[in-house]
C-alpha positions as a Python dict, from the first residue, in 0.01 Angstrom:
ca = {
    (1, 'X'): (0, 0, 0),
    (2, 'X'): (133, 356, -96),
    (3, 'X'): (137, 615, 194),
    (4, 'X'): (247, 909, 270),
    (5, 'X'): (565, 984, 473),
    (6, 'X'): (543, 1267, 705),
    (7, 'X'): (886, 1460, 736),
    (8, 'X'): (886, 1714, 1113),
    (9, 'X'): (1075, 2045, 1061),
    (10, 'X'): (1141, 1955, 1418),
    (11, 'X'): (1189, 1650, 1627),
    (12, 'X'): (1045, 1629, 1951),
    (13, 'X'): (705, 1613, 2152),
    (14, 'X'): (480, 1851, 1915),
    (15, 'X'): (478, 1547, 1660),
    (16, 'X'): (339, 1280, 1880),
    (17, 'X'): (-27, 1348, 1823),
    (18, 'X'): (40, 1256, 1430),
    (19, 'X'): (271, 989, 1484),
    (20, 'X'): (2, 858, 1730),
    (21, 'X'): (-293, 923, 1416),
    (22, 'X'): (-56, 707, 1189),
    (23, 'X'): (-33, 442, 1430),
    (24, 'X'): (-432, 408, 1404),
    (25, 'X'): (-439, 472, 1033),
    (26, 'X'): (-199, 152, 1038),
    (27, 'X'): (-466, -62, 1239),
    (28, 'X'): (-742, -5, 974),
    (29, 'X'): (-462, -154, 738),
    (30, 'X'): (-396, -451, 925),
    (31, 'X'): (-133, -409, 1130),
    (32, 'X'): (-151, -601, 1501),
    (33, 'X'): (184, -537, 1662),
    (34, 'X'): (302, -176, 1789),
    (35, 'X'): (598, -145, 1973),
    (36, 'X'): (621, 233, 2169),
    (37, 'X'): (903, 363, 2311),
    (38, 'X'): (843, 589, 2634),
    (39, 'X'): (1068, 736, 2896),
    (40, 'X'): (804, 825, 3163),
    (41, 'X'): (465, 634, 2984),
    (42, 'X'): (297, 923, 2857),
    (43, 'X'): (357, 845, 2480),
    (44, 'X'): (261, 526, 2608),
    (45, 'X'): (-82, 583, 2768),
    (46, 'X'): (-163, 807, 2433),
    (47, 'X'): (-110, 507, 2193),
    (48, 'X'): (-271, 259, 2473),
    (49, 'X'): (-619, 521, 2431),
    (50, 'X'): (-557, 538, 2044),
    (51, 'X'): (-554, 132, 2031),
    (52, 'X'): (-825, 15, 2295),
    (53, 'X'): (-1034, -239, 2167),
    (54, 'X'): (-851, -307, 1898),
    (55, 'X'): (-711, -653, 1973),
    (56, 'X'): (-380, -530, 1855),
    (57, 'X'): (-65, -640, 2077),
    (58, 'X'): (96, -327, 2244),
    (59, 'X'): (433, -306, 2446),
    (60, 'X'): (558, 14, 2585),
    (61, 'X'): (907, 9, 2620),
    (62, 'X'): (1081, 236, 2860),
    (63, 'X'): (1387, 222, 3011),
    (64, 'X'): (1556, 9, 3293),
    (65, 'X'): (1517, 109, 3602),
    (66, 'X'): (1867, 257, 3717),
    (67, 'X'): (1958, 441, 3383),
    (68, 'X'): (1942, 796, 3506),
    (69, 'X'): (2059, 715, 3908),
    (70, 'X'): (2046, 394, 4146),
    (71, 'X'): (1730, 257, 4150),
    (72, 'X'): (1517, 529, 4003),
    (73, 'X'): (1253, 441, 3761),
    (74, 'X'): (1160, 663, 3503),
    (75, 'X'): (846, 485, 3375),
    (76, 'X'): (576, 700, 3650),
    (77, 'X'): (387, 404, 3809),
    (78, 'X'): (18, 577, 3669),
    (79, 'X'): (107, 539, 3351),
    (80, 'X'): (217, 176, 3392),
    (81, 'X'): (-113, 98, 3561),
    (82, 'X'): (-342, 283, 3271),
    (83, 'X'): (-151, 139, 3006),
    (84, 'X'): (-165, -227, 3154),
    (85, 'X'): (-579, -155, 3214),
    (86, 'X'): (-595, -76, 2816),
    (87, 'X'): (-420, -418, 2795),
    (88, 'X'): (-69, -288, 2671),
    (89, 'X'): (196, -438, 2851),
    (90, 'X'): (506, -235, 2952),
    (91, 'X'): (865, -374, 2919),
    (92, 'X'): (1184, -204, 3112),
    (93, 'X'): (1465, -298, 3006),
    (94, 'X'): (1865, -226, 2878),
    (95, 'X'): (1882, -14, 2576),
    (96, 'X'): (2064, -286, 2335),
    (97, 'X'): (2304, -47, 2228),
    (98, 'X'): (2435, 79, 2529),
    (99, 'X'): (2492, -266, 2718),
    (100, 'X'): (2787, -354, 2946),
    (101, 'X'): (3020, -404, 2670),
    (102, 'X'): (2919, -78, 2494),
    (103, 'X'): (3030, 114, 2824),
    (104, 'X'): (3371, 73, 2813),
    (105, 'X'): (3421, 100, 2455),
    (106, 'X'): (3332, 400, 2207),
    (107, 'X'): (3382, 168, 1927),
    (108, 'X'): (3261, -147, 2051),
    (109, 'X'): (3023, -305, 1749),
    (110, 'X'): (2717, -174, 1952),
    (111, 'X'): (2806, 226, 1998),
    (112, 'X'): (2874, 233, 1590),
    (113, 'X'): (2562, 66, 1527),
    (114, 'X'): (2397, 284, 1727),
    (115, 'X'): (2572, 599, 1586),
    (116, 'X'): (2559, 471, 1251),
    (117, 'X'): (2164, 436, 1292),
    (118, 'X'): (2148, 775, 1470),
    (119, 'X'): (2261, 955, 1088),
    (120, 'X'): (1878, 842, 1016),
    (121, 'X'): (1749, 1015, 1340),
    (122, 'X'): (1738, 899, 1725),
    (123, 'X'): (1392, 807, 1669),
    (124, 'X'): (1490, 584, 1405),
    (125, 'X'): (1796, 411, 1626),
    (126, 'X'): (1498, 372, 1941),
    (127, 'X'): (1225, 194, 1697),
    (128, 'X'): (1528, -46, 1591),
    (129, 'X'): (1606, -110, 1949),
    (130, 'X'): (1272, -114, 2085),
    (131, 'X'): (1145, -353, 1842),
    (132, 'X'): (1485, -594, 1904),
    (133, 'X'): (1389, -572, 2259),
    (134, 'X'): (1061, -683, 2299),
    (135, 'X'): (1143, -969, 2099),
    (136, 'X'): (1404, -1015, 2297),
    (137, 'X'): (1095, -1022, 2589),
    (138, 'X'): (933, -1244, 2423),
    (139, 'X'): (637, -991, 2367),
    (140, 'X'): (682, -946, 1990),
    (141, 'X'): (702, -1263, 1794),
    (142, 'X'): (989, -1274, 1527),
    (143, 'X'): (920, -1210, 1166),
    (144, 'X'): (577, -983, 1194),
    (145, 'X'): (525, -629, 1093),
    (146, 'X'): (568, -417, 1366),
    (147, 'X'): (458, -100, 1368),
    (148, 'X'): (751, 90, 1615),
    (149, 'X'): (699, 431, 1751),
    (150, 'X'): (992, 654, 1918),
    (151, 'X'): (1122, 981, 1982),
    (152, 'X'): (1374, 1277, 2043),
    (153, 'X'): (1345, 1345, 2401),
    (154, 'X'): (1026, 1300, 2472),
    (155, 'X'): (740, 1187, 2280),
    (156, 'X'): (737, 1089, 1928),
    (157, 'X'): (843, 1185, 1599),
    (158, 'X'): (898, 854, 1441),
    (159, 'X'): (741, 576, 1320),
    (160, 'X'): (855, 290, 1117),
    (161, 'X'): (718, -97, 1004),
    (162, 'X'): (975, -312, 1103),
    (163, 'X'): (1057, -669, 1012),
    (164, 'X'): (1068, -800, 1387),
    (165, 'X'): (1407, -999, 1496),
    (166, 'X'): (1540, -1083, 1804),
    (167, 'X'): (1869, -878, 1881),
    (168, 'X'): (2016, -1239, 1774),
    (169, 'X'): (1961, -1159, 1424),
    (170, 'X'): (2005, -842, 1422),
    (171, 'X'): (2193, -857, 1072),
    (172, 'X'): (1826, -956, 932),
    (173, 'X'): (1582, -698, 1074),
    (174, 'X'): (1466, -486, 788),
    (175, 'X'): (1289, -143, 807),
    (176, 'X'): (999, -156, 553),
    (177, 'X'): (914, 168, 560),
    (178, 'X'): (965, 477, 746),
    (179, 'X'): (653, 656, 746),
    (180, 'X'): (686, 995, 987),
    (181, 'X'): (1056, 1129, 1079),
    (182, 'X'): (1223, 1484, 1162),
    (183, 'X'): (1448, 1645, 898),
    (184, 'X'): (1648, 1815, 1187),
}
């Protein structure tokens, strides 16, 4: 099917009401797996709202607890809980590309890949690592078209289909299509 990509002048927050109106244009399509980045579950809770009663399989991914400072978590706990009553689930977990290894090493395999996927945008590098991730969960089953939503910041300003892989096979995830991204 031919659509439309939408191109930001901006990244950032202002573009998450459209990305979230592509996400349900993509459900009248056919689509049934969305994968949603979200720092504190806000992004989250809007595409939870956008897909209720849908049937569609949602995971908000935000990140492990501990990223920022000891034992904080980001994700606010009323987000978690409205997101899980819309029957999303919520995954926290390490950002692939910025694993153990990738710490001591600014050109271990995993910082160029994600610097290399950053050129496209950091909303494109998150929907690559968010959709490897909840594979990696378990919550996204391998080889589906995933609809992945991410951001600069916060909210969203990116969306992509995805050919879902585990971070195992990594070398065969493919981006179908890139259908809302910020020039700058």
């Amino acid at each position: 099917m031919k659509r439309q990509v939408d191109f930001f002048q901006n990244p950032g927050r202002e573009n998450t009401a459209r990305c979230i109106e592509i996400i349900t244009e993509l459900v009248k399509e056919g689509i049934k797996d969305f994968v949603v980045a979200s720092t504190g579950g806000e992004t989250g809770v809007l595409a939870a709202e956008a897909l209720e009663g849908t049937g569609c399989n949602l995971v908000v991914v935000g990140h492990s607890v501990g990223l920022r400072s000891p034992s904080q978590d980001e994700f606010q706990p009323a987000n978690e809980k409205r997101i899980i009553e819309l029957n999303g689930r919520v995954f926290k977990g390490t950002i692939l590309t910025s694993g153990l290894a990738a710490v001591f090493s600014n050109d271990h395999p995993s910082r160029i890949v994600a610097n290399t996927l950053r050129r496209l945008g950091q909303g494109m590098k998150v929907c690559v690592e968010i959709v490897m991730e909840a594979c990696d969960a378990g919550l996204i089953e391998e080889d589906r078209e995933v609809a992945a939503v991410a951001g600069t910041g916060r909210g969203a300003d990116t969306v992509t289909l995805i050919r879902s892989k585990a971070s195992k096979r990594f070398l065969e995830l493919v981006v179908l299509e890139i259908l809302a991204k910020p020039r700058g």
